[in-house]
C-alpha positions as CSV (number, residue, x, y, z in Angstrom):
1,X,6.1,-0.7,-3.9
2,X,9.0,-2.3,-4.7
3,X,12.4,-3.0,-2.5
4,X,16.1,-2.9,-4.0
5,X,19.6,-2.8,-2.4
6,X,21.6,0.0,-3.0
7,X,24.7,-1.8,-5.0
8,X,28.6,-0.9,-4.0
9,X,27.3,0.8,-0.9
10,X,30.2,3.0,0.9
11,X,30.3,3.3,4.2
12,X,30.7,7.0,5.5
13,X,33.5,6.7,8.6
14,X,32.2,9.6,10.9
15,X,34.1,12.7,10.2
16,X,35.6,11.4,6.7
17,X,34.0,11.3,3.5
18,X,33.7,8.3,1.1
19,X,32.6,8.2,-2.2
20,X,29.3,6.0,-2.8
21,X,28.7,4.0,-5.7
22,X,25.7,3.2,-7.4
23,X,23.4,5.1,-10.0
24,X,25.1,7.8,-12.4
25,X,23.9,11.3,-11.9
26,X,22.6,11.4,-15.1
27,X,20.0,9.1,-14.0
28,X,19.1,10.7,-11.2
29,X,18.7,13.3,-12.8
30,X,16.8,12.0,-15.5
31,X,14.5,10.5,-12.4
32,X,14.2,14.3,-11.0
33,X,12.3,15.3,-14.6
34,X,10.3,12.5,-14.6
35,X,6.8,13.7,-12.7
36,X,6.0,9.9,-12.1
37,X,9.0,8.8,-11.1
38,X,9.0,6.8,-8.1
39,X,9.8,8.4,-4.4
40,X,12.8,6.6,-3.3
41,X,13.2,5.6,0.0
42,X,16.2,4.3,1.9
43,X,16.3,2.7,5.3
44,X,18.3,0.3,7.2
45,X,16.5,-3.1,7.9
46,X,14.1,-3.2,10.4
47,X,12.6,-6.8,11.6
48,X,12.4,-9.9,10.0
49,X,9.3,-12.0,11.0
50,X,7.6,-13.1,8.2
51,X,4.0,-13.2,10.4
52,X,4.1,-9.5,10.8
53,X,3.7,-6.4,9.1
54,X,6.9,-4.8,7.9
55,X,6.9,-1.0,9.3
56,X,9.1,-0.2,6.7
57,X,6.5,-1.5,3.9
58,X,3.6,-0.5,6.0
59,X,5.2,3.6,5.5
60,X,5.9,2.9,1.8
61,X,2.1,1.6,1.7
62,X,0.3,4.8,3.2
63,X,2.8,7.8,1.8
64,X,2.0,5.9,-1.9
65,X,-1.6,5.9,-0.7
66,X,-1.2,10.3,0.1
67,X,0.7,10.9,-3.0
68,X,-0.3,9.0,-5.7
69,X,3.8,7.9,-6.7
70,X,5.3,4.2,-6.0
71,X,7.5,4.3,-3.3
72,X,10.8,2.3,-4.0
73,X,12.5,0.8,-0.5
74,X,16.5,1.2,-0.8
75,X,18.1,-1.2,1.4
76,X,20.9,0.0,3.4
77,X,22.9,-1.2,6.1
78,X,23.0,1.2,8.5
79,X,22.5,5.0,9.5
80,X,25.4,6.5,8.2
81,X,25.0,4.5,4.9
82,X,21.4,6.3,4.6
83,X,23.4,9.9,5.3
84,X,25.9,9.4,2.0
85,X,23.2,7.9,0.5
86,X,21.4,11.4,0.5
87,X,24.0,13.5,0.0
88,X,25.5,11.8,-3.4
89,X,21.7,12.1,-4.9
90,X,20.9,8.0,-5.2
91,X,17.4,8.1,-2.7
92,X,15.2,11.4,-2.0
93,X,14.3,10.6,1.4
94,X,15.1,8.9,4.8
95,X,13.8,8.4,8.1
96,X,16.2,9.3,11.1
97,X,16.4,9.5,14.4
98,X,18.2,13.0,15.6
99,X,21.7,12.3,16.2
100,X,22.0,11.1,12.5
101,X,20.0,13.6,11.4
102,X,22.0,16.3,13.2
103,X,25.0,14.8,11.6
104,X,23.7,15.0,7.9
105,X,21.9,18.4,8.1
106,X,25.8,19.6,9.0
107,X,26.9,18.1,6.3
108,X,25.1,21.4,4.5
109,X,24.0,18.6,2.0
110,X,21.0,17.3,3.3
111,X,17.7,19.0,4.1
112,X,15.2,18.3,6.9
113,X,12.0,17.9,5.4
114,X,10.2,17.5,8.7
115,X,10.9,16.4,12.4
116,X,9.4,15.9,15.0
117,X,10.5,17.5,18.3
118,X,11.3,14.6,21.0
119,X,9.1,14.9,24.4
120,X,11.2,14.6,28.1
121,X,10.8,11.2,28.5
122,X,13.9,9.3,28.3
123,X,15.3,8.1,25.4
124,X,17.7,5.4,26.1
125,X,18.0,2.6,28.8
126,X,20.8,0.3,29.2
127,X,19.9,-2.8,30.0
128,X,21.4,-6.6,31.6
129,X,19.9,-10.1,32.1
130,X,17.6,-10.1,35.5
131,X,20.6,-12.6,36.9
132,X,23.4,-9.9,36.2
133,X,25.1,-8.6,39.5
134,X,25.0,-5.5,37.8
135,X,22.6,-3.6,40.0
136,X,23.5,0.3,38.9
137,X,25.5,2.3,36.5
138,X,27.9,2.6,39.1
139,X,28.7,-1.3,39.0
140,X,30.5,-1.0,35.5
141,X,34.1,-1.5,35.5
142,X,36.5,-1.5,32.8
143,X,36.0,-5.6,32.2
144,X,32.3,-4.9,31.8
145,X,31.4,-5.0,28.0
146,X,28.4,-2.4,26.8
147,X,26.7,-3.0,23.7
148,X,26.1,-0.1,21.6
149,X,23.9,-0.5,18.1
150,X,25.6,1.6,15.9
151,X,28.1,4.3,16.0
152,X,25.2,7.2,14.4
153,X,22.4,5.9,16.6
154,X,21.0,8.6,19.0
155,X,19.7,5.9,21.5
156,X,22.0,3.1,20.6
157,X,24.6,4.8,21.4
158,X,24.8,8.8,21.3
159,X,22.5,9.1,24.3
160,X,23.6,6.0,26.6
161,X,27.3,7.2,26.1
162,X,26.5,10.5,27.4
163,X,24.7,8.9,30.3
164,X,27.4,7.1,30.8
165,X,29.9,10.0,30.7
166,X,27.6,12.1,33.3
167,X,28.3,8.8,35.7
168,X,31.5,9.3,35.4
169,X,32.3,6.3,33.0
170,X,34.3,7.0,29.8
171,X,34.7,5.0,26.5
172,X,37.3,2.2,26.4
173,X,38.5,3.1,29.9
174,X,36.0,2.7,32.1
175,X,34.0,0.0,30.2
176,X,34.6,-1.9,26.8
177,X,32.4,-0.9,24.0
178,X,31.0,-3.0,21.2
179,X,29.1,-2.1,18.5
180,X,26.8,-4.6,17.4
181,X,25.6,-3.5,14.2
182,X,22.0,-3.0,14.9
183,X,19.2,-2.7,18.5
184,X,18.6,-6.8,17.8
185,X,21.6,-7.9,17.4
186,X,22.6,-6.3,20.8
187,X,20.4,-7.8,22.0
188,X,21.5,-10.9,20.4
189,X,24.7,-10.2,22.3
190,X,23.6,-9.8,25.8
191,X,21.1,-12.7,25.3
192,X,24.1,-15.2,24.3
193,X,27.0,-13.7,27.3
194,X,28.9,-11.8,24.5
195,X,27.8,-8.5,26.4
196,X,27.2,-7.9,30.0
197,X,25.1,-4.3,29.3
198,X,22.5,-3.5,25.9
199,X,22.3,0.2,25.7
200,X,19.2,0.4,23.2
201,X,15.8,2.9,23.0
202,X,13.6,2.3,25.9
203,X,10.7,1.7,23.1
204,X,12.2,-2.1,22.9
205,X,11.7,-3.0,26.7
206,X,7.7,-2.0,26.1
207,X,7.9,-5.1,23.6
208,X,8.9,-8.1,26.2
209,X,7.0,-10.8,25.8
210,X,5.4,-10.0,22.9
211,X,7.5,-12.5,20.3
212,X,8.4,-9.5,18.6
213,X,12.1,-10.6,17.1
214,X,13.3,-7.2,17.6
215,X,13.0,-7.8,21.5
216,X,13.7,-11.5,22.3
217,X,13.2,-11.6,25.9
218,X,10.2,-12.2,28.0
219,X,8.8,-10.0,30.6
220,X,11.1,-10.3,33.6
221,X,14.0,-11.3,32.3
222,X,16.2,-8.1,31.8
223,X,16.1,-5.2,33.6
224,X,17.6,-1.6,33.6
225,X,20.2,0.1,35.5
226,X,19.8,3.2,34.0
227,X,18.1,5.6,31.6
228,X,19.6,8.4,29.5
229,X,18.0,12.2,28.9
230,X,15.4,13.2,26.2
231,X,16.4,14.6,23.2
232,X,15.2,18.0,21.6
233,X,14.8,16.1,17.9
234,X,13.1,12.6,18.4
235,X,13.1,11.6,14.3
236,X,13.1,13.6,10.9
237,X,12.2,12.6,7.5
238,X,15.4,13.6,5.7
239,X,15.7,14.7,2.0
240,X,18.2,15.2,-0.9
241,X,18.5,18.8,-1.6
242,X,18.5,18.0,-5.2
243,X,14.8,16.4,-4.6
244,X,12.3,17.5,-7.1
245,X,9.9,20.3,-5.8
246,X,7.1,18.6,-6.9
247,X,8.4,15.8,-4.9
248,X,8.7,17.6,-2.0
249,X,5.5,19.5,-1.9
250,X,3.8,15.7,-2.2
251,X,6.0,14.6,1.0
252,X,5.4,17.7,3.0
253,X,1.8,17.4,2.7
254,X,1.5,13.4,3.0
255,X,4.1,13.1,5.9
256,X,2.1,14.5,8.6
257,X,-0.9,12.7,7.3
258,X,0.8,9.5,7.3
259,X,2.2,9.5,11.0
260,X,-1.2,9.6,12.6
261,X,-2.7,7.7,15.4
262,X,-5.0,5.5,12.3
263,X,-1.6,4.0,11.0
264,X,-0.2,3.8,14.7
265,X,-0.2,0.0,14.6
266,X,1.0,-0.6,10.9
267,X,4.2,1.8,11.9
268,X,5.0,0.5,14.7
269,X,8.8,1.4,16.5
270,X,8.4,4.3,13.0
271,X,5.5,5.9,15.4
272,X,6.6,5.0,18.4
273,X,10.3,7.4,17.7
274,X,7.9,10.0,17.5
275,X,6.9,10.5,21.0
276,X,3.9,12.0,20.3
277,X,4.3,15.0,19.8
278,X,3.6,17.7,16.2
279,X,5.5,17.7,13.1
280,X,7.3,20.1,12.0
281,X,7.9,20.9,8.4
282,X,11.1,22.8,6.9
283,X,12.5,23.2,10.8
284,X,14.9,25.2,10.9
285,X,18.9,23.6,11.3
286,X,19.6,24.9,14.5
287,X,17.1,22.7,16.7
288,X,20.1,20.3,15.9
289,X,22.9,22.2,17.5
290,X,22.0,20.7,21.2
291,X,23.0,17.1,19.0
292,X,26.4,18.9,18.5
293,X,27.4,19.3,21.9
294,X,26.3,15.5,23.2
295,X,28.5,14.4,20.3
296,X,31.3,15.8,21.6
297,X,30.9,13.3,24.8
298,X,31.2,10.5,22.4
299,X,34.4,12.7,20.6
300,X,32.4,12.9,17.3
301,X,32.5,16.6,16.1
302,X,29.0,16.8,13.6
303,X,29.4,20.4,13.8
304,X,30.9,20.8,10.5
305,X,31.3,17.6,8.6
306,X,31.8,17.4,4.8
């Protein structure tokens, strides 16, 4: 497999389009006709420790292994990056978690090539050092700073800020929002006193005192003061709608094969997002609407974006 950055990268500001630089069409397209091109692939990163296995390499690995094509890793640098990606043709697939796949199936650009449903376990925690005297939700006031990991993450921030709102605490008035950039580098924040709160998946937590860089803390030493709701979407594999059909009749067969107890260790957080539970191949757009309505908590309308 082979990784690249995706050059001149715009960034898509929610509820605005940008235009996205990077390969002509006529490339792509020339890509599309090509029954060995490679499957292209872009994600956001996802861990840095040389010692482990990349998650990220591990799923280009196995869906290579099930279809027989190289699998080309586009680096991007965050969710909403993948999204534009997608919908200006430069990568055929991505994998997202449900708010930002909500939010590109809207777009009525983007196709869901499979998902899988999310279980009632909750999604999101927020958490603070063990030595905070933040003991409850209720304890936040509007000095208290909340670390969110990106502005299209369902449990870095869609999720926590609706829990937040059904406590009664609203955006930049009741609390002061940061967005770190990623789930580590929140933590990063409320490791080093630049946050008091880390609102973040509850899948990190599992990973204290493991040495996993992702979760830098040891067992004991933060603690949550609240968790959010489950979601009806836990992750899909998103595709360009322009994506070869022989393309996607390889991923819809290999995907399910890949995420499959066997490979559970080599995915990692990938398997962990999916709770568990069945694929579920072409679903059908509307198991995102419930997405649209907790957007609209966090004023972000991904009911009909363009």
């Amino acid at each position: 497999m082979r990784p690249r950055a995706l050059p001149a990268l715009g960034l898509l500001a929610l509820g605005t389009t940008v235009l996205l630089a990077g390969c002509s069409s006529a490339s792509a397209d020339d890509a599309a006709a090509d029954p060995n091109a490679p499957i292209t692939f872009a994600t956001t990163p996802l861990g840095d420790d040389p010692g482990a296995e990349n998650p990220i390499e591990a799923f280009a690995g196995l869906v290579e292994a099930e279809t027989g094509r190289e699998v080309e890793i586009v680096d991007v640098p965050d969710y909403t990056a993948v999204v534009e990606a997608l919908r200006n043709h430069h990568v055929d697939i991505g994998f997202m978690s449900g708010f930002p796949s909500a939010l590109a199936v809207n777009t009525g650009e983007v196709d869901s090539l499979v998902a899988w449903p999310g279980n009632d376990d909750p999604v999101s925690t927020c958490l603070v050092l063990d030595d905070s005297p933040l003991t409850a939700l209720d304890d936040i006031t509007p000095d208290t700073v909340v670390a969110f990991a990106d502005p299209a993450s369902s449990s870095g921030y869609f999720m926590p800020v609706a829990m937040l709102h059904d406590a009664g605490l609203e955006k930049d008035t009741d609390y002061a929002a940061l967005f770190s950039g990623g789930h580590d580098m929140s933590f990063t924040a409320l490791k080093e006193g630049q946050a008091d709160v880390a609102c973040t998946s509850t899948i990190f937590p599992t990973m204290a005192g493991l040495g996993d860089p992702m979760f830098p803390f040891e067992k004991g030493e933060t603690r949550s003061i609240g968790e959010s709701d489950s979601m009806p979407v836990a992750v899909t594999v998103l595709a360009d709608q322009d994506l070869s059909d022989d393309k996607r009749d390889l991923l819809k067969q290999a995907l399910p094969k890949v995420f499959v107890e066997e490979n559970a260790d080599a995915l990692g957080a990938m398997f962990e997002a999916m709770q568990g539970t069945e694929p579920v191949v072409d679903p059908d757009p509307s198991i995102f609407q419930p997405f649209v309505d907790i957007a609209a908590v966090a004023d972000v309308d991904i009911s009909d974006l363009g």
